[in-house]
C-alpha positions in Angstrom: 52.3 40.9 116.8 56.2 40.8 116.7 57.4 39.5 120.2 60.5 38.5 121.7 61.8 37.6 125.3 63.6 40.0 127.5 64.9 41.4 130.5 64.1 45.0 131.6 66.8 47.4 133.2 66.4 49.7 136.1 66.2 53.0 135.8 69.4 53.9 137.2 71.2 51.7 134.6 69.3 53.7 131.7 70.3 56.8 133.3 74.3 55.6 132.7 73.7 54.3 129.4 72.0 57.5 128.6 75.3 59.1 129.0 77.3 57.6 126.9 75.1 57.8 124.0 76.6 60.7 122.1 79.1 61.5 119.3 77.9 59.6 116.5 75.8 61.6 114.1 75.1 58.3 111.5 73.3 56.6 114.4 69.9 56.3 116.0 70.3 55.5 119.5 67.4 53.4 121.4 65.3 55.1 123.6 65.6 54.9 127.3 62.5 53.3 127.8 63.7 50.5 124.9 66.6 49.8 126.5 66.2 45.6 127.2 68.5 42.6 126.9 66.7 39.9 124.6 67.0 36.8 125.5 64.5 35.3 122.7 63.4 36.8 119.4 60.3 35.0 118.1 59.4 37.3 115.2 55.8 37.7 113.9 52.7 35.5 116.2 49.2 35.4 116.6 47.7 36.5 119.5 46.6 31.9 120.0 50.8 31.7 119.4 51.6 34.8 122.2 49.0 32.8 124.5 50.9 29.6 124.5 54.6 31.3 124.6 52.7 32.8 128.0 51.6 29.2 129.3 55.1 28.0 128.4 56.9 31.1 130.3 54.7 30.8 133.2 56.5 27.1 134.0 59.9 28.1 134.1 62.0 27.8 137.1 65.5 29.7 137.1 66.9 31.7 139.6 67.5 35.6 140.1 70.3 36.8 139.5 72.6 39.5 139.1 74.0 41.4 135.9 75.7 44.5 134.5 77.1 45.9 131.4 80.5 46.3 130.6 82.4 47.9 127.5 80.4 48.5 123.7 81.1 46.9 120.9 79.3 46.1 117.5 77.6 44.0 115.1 78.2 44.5 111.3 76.9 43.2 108.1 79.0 43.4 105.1 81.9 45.3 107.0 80.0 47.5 108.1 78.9 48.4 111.7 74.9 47.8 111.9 74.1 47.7 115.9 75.8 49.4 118.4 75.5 47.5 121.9 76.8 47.6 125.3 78.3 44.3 126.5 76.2 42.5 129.2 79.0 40.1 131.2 78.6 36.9 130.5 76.5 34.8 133.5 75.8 31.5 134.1 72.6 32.1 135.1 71.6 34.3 131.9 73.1 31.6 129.5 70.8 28.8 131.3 67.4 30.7 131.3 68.2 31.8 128.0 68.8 27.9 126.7 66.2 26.7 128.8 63.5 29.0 127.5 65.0 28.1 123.5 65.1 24.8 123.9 61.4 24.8 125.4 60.4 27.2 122.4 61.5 24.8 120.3 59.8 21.8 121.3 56.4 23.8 121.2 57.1 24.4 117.9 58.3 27.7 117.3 61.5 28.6 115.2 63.7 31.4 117.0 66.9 32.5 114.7 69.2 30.3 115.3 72.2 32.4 116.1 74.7 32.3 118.9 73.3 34.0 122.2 75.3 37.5 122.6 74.1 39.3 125.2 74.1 42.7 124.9 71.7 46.1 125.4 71.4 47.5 121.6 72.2 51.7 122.1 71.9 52.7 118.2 71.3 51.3 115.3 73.4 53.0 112.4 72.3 54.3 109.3 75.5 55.0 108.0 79.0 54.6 109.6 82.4 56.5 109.6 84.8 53.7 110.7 87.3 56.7 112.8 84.5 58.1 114.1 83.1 54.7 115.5 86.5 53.5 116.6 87.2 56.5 118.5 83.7 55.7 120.6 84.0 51.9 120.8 87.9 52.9 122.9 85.7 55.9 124.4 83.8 53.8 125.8 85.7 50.6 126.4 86.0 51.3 129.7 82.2 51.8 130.4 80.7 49.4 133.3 77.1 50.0 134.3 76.3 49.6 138.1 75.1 45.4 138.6 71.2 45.3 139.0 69.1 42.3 140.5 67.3 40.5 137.4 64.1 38.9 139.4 62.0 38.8 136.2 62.0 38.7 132.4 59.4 39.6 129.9 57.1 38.7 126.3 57.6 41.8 124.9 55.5 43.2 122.0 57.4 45.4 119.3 55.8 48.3 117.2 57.2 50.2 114.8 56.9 53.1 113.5 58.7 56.2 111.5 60.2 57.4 115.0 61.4 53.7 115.2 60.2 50.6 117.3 58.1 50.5 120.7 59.1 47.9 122.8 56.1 47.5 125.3 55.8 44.7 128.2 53.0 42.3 127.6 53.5 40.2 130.2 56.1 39.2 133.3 57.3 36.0 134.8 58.9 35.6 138.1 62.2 34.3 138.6 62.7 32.2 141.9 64.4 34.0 144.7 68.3 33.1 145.1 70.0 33.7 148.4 
C-alpha cells in the first residue's frame, strides 16, 4: 500500500480552502476530504513495513502546536506549473516533528525522497497550464490566510488511486503531547 505521513485539517479550514478553489479550468483540485499537509512520503510498503512505521510513530514525542495557511504558490517541472498548493507558515514545531520522524525513518531503514521539506496543502494538480491564467490566481489569491487550527495529532495515511484520482484514507493516528 502507498503511505505517507500527515497532518489532517479541520473542517472549517477545508471549508475556506474550498473557496478559493476556482478559475482554473487546466486543473484538478483535491477533494475536501484530501486536503492534508505531508509531512513524510514513504511510497509503496507492505503491510510487515506499514506495521513497523506504526511501532516507530507510536514513540514519538513532539508537542501540539498550532498552524495555518497563508498565500498559494506552485511547483513546476520543466517550467511548467505541476501542483498548485497553499502555503502552510513555516513553524518550528512542524519543521522538528517533520525531521524527527525522517531521521527516525531512516535509521529503520526506509528511503523517503530526499527533498527539501515545503510545507504546503496541494489544491490541484494541473493537467495543463495557461501561465496568465495561473498568474492572475496565484496574486488572486496571495492574500489568502486560513484561520490557525490546533495540530494535536498526525497520521500513516494510505493512498488509492483511481480514474476520479487518489483516496487519501487514515490508517492510523498518533498523539502529540499537550503544550500549554
Amino acid at each position: 500500500m502507498r503511505i505517507f505521513l500527515g497532518i489532517s485539517v479541520p473542517e472549517e479550514v477545508k471549508e475556506q480552502l474550498v473557496r478559493i478553489c476556482y478559475g482554473l479550468p487546466d486543473i484538478r483540485w483535491v477533494l475536501p476530504e484530501n486536503f492534508h499537509v505531508t509531512l513524510l512520503f514513504l511510497g509503496e510498503q507492505s503491510r510487515e513495513q506499514v506495521d513497523v512505521v506504526s511501532d516507530f510513530c507510536s514513540t514519538i514525542a513532539s508537542p501540539s502546536f498550532r498552524l495555518n495557511l497563508q498565500s498559494v504558490g506552485t511547483f513546476e517541472k520543466q517550467k511548467s506549473p505541476s501542483i498548485l498548493f497553499a502555503k502552510v507558515l513555516l513553524n518550528e514545531e512542524l519543521v522538528k516533528l517533520q525531521k524527527k520522524l525522517d531521521s527516525g525513518i531512516r535509521k529503520l531503514g526506509f528511503a523517503p525522497e530526499r527533498q527539501e521539506y515545503r510545507p504546503h496543502l496541494t489544491l490541484g494538480r494541473f493537467k495543463n497550464s495557461n501561465g496568465l491564467r495561473v498568474a492572475a490566481y496565484l496574486e488572486e489569491f496571495s492574500g489568502f490566510t486560513s484561520s490557525e487550527f490546533y495540530v494535536s495529532e498526525f497520521h500513516i495515511y494510505s493512498s488509492r488511486t483511481f480514474s476520479e484520482g487518489p483516496v487519501y484514507s487514515i490508517e492510523e493516528s498518533f498523539s502529540l503531547l499537550p503544550s500549554y
